[in-house]
C-alpha positions in Angstrom: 105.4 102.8 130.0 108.3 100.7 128.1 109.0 102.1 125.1 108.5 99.4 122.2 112.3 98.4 120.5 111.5 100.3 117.3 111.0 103.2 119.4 114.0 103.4 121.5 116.6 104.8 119.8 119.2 103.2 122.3 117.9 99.7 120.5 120.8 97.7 118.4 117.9 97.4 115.8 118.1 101.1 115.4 121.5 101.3 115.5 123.8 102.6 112.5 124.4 98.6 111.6 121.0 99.0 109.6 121.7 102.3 107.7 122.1 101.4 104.2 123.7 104.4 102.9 120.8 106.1 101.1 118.8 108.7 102.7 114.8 108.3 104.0 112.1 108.2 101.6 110.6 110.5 103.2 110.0 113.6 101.0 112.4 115.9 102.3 114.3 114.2 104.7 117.9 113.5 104.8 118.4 111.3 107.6 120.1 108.1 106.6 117.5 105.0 106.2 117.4 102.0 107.9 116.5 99.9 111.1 115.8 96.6 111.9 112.2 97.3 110.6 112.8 98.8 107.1 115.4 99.4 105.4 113.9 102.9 103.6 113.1 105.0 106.3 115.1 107.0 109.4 114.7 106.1 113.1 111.7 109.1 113.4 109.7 108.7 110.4 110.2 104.6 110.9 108.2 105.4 114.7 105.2 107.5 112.7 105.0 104.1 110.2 105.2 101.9 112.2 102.2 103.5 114.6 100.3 104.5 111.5 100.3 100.5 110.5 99.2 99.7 114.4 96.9 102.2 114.3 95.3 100.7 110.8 95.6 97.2 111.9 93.9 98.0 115.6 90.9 99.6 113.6 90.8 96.8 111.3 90.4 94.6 114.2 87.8 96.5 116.1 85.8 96.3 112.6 86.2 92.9 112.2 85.0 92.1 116.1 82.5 94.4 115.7 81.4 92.7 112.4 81.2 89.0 113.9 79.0 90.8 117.0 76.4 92.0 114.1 76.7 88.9 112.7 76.0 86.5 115.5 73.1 88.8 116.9 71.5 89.7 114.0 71.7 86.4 112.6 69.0 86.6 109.6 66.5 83.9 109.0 67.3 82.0 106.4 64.4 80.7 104.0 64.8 78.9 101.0 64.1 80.6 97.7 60.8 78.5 97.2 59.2 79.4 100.4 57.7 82.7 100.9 57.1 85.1 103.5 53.5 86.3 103.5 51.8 87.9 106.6 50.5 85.1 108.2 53.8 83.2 108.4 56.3 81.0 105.5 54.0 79.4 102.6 55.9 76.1 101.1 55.3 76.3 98.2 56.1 72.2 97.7 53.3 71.1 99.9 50.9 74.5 99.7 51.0 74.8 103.9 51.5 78.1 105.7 54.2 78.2 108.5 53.5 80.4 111.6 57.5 80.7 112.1 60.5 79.8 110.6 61.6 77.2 113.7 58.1 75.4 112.5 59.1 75.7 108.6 62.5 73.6 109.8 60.7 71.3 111.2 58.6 70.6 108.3 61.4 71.0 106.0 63.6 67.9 108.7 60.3 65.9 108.3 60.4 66.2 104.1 64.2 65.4 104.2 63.7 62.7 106.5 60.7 61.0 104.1 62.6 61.6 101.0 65.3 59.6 102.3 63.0 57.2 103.8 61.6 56.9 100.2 65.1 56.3 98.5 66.1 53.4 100.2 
């Protein structure tokens, strides 16, 4: 497999060009810092960043697909805060009438919006 630029040390963007002088901020190290991708950090401990931020970004992405699969499947039914769920189905609690489901309760709620606005004009 090709070796990504920040990897391959043979890169111009790893290249002494970059080196600013100062050693890594790495704790310990003493190779000089800087590549094309940071200026703070030598060519080795720039690879283990730079993988560590890949790594964190994959998984953030994984999370976040997995999130909008939840979210599309388990798409919760939403029912307004003056309608209640009881055993027997949604109770309006407008026009006192029991719902068996909530694709019936939308309907009745499309019928009210539609005869309010009917009412208005």
């Amino acid at each position: 497999m090709k070796k990504m630029a920040f990897e391959d040390p043979s890169d111009p963007g790893n290249s002494s060009a970059y080196h600013t002088g100062n050693p890594c901020w790495e704790d310990g190290c003493e190779n000089p810092a800087g590549t094309a991708w940071s200026p703070y950090f030598c060519f080795p401990h720039n690879i283990e960043r730079i993988r560590r931020i890949s790594k964190q970004l994959e998984e953030l992405v994984e999370m976040r697909k997995t999130k909008r699969k939840k979210k599309m499947s388990d798409k919760p039914e939403l029912i307004p805060p003056w309608a209640s769920p009881t055993e027997k189905g949604i109770f309006c609690t407008c026009c006192k009438q029991t719902f068996a489901d909530v694709p019936a309760f939308e309907a009745h709620l499309s019928l009210e919006a539609k005869d309010a606005t009917n009412s208005i004009k």
